[in-house]
N, C-alpha and C positions, 0 to 999 in steps of 0.2 A: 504494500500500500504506500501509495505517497502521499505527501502533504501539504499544502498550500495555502498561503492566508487567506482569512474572510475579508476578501476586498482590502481594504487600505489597514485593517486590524490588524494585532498584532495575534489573534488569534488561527490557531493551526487548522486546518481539517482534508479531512481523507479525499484523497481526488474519486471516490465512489460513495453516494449516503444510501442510507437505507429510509424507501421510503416505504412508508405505513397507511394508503389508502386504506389497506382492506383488510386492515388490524384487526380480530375482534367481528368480523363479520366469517358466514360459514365457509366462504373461502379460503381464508386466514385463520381461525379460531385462535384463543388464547393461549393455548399451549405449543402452538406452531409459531405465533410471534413470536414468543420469551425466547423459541429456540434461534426462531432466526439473530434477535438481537442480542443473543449468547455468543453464535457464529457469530455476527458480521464483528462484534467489539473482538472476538477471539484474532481475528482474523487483519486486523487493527483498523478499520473502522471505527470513525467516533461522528462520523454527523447524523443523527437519526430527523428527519424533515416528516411533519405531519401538520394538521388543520381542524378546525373548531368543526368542521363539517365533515371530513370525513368519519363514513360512518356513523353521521348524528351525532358526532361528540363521540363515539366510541373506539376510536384510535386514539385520542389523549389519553383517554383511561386506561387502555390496556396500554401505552406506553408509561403511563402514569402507575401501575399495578407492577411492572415491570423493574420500575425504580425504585419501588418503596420494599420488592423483594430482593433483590442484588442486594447486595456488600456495597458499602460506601467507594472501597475504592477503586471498583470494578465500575459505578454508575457516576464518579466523578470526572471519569475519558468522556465521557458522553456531551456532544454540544446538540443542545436541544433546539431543535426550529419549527415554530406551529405559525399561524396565521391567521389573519382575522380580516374581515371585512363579509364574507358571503353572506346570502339572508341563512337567518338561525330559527325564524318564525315565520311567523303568519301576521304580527304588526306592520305596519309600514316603517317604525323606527327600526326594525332589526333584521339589518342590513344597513353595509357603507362603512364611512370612513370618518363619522362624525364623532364629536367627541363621548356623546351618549353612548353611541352605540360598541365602540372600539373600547371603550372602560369597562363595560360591561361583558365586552367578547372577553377579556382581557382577564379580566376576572376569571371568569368560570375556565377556559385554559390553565390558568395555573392553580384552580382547585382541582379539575382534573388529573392534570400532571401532578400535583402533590411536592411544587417546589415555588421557592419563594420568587426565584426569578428565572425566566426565559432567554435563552443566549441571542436566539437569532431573533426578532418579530418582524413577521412579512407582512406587507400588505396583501392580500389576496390579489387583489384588481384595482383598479382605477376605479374613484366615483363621481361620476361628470355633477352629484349635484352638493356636495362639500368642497369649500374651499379650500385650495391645497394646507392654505396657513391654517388653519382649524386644526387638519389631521397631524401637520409637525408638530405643533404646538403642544397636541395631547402625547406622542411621541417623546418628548421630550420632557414633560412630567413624567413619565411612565421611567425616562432612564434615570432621570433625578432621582426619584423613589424608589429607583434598585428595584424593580418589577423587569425590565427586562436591561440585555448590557448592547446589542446593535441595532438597528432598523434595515430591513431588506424590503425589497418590491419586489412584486409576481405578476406579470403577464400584464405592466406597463408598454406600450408605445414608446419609440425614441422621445416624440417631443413631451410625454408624459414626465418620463424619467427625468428628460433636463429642466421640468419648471420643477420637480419635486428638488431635485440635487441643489439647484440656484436659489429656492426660495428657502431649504434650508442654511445654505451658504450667506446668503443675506442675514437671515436672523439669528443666524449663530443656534443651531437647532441641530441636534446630530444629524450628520449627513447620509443617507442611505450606504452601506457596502457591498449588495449584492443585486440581482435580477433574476429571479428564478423566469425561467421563460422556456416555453416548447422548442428542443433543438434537438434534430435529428438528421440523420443520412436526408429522410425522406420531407423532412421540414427545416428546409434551409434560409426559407424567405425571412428567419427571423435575422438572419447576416443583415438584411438593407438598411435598418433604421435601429433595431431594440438592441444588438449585441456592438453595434456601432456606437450607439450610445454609451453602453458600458461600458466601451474600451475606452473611449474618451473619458472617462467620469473615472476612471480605475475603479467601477465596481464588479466583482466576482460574475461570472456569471456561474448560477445553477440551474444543469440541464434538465427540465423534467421530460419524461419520455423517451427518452433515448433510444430504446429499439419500436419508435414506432407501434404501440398495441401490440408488440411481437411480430410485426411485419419482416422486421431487419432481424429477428430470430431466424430465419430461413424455412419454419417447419411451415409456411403455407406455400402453393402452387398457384398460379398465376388464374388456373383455369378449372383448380379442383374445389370440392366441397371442403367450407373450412371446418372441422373436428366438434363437435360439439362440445369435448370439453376443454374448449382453448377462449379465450375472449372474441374471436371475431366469430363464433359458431354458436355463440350462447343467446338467448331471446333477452338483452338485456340494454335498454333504451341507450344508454351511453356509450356503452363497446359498441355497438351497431354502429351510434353515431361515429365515432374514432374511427372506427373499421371504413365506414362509407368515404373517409375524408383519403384512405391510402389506397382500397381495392380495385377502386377506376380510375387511379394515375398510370399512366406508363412507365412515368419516372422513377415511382415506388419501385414496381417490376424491374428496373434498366439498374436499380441502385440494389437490387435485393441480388440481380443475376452475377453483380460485381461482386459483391459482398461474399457468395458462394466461392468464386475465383481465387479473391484473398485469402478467403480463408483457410482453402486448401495448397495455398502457397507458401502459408505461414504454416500449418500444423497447427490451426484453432476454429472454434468453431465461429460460426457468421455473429451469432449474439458477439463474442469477446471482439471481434473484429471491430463491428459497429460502433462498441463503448468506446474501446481503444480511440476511434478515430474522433470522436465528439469530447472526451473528454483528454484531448490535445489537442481541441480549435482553440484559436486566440481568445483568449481572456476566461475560459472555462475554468472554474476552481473545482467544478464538483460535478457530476453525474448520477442524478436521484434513482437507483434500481428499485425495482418491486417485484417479487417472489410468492410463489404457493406453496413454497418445499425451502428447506432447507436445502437439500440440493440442487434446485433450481439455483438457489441464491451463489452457492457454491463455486457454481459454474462462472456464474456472471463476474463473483470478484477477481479471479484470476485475470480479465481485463486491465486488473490498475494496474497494473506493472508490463502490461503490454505495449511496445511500442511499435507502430509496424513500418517498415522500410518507406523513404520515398515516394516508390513508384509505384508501391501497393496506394498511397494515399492519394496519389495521383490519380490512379484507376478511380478511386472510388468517389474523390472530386469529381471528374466527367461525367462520372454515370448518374451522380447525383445532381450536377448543374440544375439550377431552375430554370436556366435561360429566360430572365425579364427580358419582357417586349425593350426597344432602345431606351423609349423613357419612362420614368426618371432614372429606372435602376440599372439599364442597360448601357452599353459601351455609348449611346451618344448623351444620355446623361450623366455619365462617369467622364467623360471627357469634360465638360462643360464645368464638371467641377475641379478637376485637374489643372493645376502649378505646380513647375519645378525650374528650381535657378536657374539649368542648363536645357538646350535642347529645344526642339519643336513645341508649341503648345501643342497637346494631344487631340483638341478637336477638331483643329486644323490639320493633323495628319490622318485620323479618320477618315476625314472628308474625301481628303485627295487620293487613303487608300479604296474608297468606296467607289471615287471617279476611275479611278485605275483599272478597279476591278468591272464597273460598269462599261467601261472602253473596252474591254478587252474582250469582254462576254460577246461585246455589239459588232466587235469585228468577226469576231465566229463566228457570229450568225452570218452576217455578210459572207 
């Protein structure tokens, strides 16, 4: 396992977390989490990532049941990351990022977990109708009062991230360290603006998703029935949806066919392949896994210590390319944003390699 800071902190953690959607539900049961989070700390893991909503509340708690059975200094490795903003009711206050509502998530996370304070605190989402200075503000009571020690954001927009980063920079308000955000082989688009932003901001980024629903696992077929007892094969309104967003890409399929390649050129299988490659994109500090087995989980952590050649990452850049239309994220608006001391401006030699190549096309036809 390797180690990395949480963003600009001086705190360490494992370039793989364990993540606890489905903590405590029949998938997961209680006795199979403890074990996994037995594994993954054995294994040296220490970021365990979970949420007020997952499972109703019911992954704090078995993370939280977990803590309070371990040994002190077996659950003092442990940086703990939960999250707050999703609706929790059926009020119209609960949900968001207001100060009500986020005291109150706030709260019941760490009566759940069963500790005084929270390492990581996410924002879940953006909430278009609190003011950004509202939510830092209660942020920053919340560090003061030693309830939690960082502030991270989940599933923010680039321009989201820089008025939260700037407006806490302004008011002297801790400044976010990390981004959790969807990043995989087969979800790249979040490079254009969300992992762009983090590099500039030096916050961490954590991958959630990483193999895709198990798309980038390898065990589905392009054209086969998917398994029923896998997530894209089960009658389950959310995997369906997740499943629908990779099964009629091509891209999925073009990045899954590489991934097979790789990973029989390295001697690993496509899941460790995947990880490997996502969690050594720029500015990645972490890769959130999720498991039904302790030996599922197994498998996966063998990845952090994976590095794979070059030309294997090569491959698997290509076949994963999103290729954006030209603009804004495409070569003619990447050019447009383009300066360097020396040399041609880049959109001027676009241009004339586009005329060149349109010359050249019209003479062969001729």
């Amino acid at each position: 396992m390797e180690y990395r800071r949480l963003g600009t902190s001086g705190t360490l953690v494992s370039n793989l977390a364990l993540g606890t959607m489905n903590f405590g539900t029949p998938e997961t049961p209680e006795e199979e989490a403890f074990a996994q989070m037995d594994a993954f700390l054995d294994a040296g893991g220490n970021l365990l990532d979970t949420a007020d909503v997952y499972n109703g509340g019911g992954a704090e708690e078995t993370v939280g049941k977990w803590l309070a059975a371990r040994p002190r200094e077996v659950t003092d490795r442990a940086v703990i990351a939960t999250k707050g903003r999703t609706r929790t009711g059926n009020d119209p206050n609960e949900a968001g990022t207001s100060r009500r509502h986020l005291d109150r998530a706030l709260t019941t996370s760490l009566r759940r977990l069963g500790v005084d304070t929270i390492d990581l605190y996410q924002l879940h989402a953006w909430d278009p109708l609190t003011p950004i200075e509202e939510t830092l503000s209660f942020l920053d009571a919340a560090v003061r009062a030693g309830k939690i020690r960082y502030v991270g954001l989940s599933n923010f927009t680039g321009w989201q991230l820089q008025l939260a980063v700037s407006t806490a920079r302004a008011h002297d308000y801790p400044v976010p360290v990390t981004l959790q955000a969807q990043y995989n082989l087969a979800t790249r688009q979040t490079e254009w603006e969300m992992a762009a932003a983090a590099l500039h901001n030096h916050l961490g980024i954590l991958a959630w998703s990483p193999l895709a629903s198990g798309f980038l696992t390898g065990k589905y077929r392009r054209d086969a029935r998917r398994p029923s007892d896998t997530r894209a094969g089960q009658d389950h309104a959310l995997y369906r949806y997740t499943s629908s967003n990779y099964e009629h890409s091509d891209r999925t399929w073009d990045a899954v066919d590489a991934l097979r390649r790789v990973a029989q050129d390295n001697g690993v299988t496509p899941a460790q392949a995947a990880l490997s490659w996502v969690v050594n994109r720029p500015g990645v500090i972490s890769a959130i896994v999720g498991a039904r087995t302790v030996q599922q989980l197994a498998g996966n952590l063998l990845a952090a210590d994976l590095h794979l050649s070059p030309d294997s990452v090569a491959a698997l850049d290509t076949a994963s390319d999103p290729n954006p239309a030209p603009y804004p994220y495409g070569a003619f608006g990447a050019a447009q944003r383009d300066r360097t001391p020396n040399g041609p401006e880049a959109l001027g030699a676009l241009i004339q390699e586009h005329a060149e190549t349109r010359g050249a096309g019209a003479g062969e036809h001729h």
